[in-house]
N, CA, C and O atoms as a Tinker XYZ file with bonds, in Angstrom:
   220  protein
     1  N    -14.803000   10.769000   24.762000    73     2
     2  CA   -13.813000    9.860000   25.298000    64     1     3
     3  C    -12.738000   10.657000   26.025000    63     2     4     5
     4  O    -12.512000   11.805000   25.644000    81     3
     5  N    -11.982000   10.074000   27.159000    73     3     6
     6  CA   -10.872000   10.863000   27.674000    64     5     7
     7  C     -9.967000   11.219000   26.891000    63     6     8     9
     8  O    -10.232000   11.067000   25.699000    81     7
     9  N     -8.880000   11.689000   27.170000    73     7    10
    10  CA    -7.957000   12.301000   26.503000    64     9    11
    11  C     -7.279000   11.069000   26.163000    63    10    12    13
    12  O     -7.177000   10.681000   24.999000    81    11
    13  N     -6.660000   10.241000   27.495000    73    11    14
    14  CA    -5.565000    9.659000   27.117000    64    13    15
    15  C     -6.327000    7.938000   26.737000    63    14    16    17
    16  O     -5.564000    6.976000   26.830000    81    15
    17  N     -7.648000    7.712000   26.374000    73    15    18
    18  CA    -8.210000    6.945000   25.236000    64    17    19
    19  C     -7.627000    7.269000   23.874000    63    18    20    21
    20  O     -7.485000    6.322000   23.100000    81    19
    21  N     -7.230000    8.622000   23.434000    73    19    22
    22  CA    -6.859000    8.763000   22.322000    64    21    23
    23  C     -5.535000    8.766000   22.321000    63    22    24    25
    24  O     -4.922000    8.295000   21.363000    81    23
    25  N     -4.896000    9.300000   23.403000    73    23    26
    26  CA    -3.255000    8.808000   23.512000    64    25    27
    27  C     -3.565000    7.167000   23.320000    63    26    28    29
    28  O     -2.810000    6.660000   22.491000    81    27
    29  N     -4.025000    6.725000   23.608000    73    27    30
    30  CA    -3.388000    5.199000   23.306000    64    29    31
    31  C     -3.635000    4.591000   21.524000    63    30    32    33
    32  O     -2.986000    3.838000   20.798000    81    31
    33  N     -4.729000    5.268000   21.381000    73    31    34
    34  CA    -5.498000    4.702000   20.244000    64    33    35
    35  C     -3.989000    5.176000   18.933000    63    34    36    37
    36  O     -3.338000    4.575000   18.078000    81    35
    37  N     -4.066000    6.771000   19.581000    73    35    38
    38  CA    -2.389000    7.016000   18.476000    64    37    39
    39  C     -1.016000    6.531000   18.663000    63    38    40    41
    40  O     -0.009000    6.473000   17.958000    81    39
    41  N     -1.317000    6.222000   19.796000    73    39    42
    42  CA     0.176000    5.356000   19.895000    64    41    43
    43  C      0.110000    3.830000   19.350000    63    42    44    45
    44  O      1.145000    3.299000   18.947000    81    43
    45  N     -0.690000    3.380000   19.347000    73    43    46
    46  CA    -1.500000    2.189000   18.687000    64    45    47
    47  C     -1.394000    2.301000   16.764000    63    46    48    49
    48  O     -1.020000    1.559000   15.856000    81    47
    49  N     -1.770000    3.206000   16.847000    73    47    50
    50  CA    -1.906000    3.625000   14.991000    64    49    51
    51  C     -0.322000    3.563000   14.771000    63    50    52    53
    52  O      0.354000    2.915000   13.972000    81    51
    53  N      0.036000    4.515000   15.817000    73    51    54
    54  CA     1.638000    5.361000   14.697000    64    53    55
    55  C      3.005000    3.868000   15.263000    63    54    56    57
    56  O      4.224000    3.794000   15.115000    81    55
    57  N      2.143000    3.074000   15.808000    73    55    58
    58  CA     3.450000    2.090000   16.092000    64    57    59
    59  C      2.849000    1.277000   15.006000    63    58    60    61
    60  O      3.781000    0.621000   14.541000    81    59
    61  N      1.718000    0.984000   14.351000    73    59    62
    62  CA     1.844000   -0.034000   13.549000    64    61    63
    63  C      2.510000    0.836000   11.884000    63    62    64    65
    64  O      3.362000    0.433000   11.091000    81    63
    65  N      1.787000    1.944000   11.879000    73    63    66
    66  CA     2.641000    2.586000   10.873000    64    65    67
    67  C      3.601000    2.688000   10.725000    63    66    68    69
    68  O      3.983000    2.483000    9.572000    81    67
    69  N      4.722000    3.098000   11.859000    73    67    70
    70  CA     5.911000    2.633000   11.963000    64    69    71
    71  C      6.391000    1.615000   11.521000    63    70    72    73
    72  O      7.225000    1.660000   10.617000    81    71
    73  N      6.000000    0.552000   12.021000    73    71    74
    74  CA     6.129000   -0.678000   12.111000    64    73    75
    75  C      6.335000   -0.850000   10.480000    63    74    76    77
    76  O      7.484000   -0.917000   10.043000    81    75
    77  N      5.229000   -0.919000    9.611000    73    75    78
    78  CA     5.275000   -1.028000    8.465000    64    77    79
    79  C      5.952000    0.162000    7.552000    63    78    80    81
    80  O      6.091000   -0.139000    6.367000    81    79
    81  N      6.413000    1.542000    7.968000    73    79    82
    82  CA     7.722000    1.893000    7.026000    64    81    83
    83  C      8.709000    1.278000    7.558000    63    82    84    85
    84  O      9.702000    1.133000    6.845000    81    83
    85  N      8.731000    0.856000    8.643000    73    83    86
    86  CA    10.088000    0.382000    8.603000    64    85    87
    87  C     10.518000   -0.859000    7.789000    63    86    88    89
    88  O     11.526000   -0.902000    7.084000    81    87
    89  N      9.622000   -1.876000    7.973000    73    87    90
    90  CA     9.428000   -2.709000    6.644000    64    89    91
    91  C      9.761000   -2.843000    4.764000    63    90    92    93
    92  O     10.277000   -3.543000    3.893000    81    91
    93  N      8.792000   -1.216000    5.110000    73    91    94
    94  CA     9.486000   -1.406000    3.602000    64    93    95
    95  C     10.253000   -0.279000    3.477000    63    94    96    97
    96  O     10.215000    0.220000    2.352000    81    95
    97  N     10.802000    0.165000    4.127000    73    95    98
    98  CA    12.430000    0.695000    3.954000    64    97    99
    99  C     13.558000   -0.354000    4.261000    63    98   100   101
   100  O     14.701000   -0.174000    3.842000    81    99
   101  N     13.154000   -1.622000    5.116000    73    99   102
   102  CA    14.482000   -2.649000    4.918000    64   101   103
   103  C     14.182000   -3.103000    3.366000    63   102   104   105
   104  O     15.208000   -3.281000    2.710000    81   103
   105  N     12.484000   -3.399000    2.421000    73   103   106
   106  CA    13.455000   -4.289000    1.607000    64   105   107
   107  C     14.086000   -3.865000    0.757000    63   106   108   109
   108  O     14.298000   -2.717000    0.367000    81   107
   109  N     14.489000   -5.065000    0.363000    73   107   110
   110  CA    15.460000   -4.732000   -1.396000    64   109   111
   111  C     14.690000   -5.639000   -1.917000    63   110   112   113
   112  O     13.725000   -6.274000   -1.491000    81   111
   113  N     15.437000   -5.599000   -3.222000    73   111   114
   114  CA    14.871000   -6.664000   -4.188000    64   113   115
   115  C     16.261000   -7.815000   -4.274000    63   114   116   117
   116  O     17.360000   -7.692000   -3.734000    81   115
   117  N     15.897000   -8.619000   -4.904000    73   115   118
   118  CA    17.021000   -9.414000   -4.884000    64   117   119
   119  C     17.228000   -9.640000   -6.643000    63   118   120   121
   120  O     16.406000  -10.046000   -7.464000    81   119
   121  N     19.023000   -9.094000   -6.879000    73   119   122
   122  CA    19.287000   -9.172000   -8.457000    64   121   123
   123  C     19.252000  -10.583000   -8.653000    63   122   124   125
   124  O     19.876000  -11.320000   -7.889000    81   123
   125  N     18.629000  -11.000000   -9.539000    73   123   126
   126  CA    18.393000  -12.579000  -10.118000    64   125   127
   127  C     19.491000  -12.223000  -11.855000    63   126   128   129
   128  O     19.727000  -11.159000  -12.426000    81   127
   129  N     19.898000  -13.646000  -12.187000    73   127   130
   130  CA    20.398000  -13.225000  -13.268000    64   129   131
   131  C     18.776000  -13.282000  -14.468000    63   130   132   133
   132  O     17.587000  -13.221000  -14.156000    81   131
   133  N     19.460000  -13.424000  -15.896000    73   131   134
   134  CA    18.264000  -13.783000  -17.120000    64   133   135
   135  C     18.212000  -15.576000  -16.745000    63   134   136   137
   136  O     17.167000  -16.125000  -17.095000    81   135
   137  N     19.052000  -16.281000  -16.208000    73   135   138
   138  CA    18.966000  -17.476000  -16.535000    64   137   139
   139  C     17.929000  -18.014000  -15.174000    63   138   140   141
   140  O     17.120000  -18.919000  -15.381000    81   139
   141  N     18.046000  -17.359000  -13.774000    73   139   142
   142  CA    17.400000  -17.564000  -12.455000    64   141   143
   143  C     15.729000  -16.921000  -13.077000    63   142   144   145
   144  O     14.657000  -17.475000  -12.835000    81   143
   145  N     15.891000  -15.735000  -13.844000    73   143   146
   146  CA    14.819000  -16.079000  -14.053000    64   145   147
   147  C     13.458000  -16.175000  -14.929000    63   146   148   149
   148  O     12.316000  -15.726000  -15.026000    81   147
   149  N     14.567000  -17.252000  -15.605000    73   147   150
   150  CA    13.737000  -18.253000  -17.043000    64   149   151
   151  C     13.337000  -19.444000  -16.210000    63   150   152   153
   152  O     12.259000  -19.918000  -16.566000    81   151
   153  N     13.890000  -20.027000  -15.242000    73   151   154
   154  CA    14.112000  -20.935000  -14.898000    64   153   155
   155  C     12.762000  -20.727000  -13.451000    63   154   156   157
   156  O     11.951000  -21.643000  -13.321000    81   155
   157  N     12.687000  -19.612000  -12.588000    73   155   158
   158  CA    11.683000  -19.202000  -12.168000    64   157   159
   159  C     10.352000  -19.237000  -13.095000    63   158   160   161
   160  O      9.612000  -20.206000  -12.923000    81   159
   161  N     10.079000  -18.525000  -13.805000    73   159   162
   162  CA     8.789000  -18.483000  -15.216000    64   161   163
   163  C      8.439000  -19.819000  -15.668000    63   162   164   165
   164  O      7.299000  -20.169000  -15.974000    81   163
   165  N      9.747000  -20.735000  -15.703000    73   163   166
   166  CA     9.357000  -22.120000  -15.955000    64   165   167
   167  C      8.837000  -23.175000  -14.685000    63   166   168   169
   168  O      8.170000  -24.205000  -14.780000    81   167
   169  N      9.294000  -22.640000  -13.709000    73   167   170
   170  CA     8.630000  -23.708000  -12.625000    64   169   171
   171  C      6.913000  -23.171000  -12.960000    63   170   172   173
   172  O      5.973000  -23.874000  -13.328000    81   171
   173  N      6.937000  -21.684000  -12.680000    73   171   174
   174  CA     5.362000  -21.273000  -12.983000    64   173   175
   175  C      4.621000  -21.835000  -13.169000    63   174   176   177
   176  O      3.754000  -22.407000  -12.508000    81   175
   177  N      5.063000  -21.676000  -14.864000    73   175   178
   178  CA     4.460000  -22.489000  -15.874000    64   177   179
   179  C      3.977000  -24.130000  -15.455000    63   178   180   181
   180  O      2.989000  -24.756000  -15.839000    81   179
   181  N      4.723000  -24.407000  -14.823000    73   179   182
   182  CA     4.575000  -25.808000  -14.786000    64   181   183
   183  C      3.672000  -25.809000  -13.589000    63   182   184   185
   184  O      2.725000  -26.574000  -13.767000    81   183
   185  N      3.656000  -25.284000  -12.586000    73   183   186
   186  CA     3.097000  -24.993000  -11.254000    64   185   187
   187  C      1.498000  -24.714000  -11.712000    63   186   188   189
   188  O      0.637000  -25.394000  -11.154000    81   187
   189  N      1.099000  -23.737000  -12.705000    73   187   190
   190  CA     0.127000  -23.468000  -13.510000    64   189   191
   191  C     -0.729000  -24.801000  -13.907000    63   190   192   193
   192  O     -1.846000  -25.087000  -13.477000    81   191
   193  N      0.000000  -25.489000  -14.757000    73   191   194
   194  CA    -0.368000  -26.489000  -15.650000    64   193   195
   195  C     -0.596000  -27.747000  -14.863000    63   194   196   197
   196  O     -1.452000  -28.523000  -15.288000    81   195
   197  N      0.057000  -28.044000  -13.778000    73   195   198
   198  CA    -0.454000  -28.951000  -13.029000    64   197   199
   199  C     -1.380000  -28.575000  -11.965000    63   198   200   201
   200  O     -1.796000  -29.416000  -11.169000    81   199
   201  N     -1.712000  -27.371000  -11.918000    73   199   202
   202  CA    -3.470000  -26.991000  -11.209000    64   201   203
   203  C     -4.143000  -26.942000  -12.324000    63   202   204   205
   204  O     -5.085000  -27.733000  -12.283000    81   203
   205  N     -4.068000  -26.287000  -13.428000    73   203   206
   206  CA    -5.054000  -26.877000  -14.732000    64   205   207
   207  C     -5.473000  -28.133000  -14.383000    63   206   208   209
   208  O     -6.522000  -28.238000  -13.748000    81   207
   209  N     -4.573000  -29.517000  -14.810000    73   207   210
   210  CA    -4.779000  -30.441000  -14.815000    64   209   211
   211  C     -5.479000  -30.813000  -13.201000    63   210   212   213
   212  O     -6.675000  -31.086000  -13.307000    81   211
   213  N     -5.150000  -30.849000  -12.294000    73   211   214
   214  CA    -6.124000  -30.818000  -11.604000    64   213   215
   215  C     -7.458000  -30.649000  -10.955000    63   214   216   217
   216  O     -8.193000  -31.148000  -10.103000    81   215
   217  N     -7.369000  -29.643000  -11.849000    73   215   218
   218  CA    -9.206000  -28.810000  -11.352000    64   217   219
   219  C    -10.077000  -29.561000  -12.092000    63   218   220
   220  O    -11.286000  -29.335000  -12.039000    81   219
């Protein structure tokens, strides 16, 4: 293949790599308290139990 077939193919690679550290160097996590998330675990739960009951 030519040369600059592979110039593109790496500029192609290292921009999506890029792309994705940069990603996960923006996130964070987000502090939830104990009560956000009991209250998360409980929708779950319930989210769970009404596909049980469904299937």
């Amino acid at each position: 293949m030519p040369w600059y077939i592979w110039l593109v193919i790496f500029i192609a690679l290292g921009s999506i790599v890029g792309s994705l550290l940069m990603l996960r160097s923006g996130a964070r996590k987000i502090p939830l308290t104990a009560e956000q998330k009991q209250r998360i675990a409980q929708r779950n739960a319930e989210a769970d139990a009404e596909d049980a009951r469904n299937r």
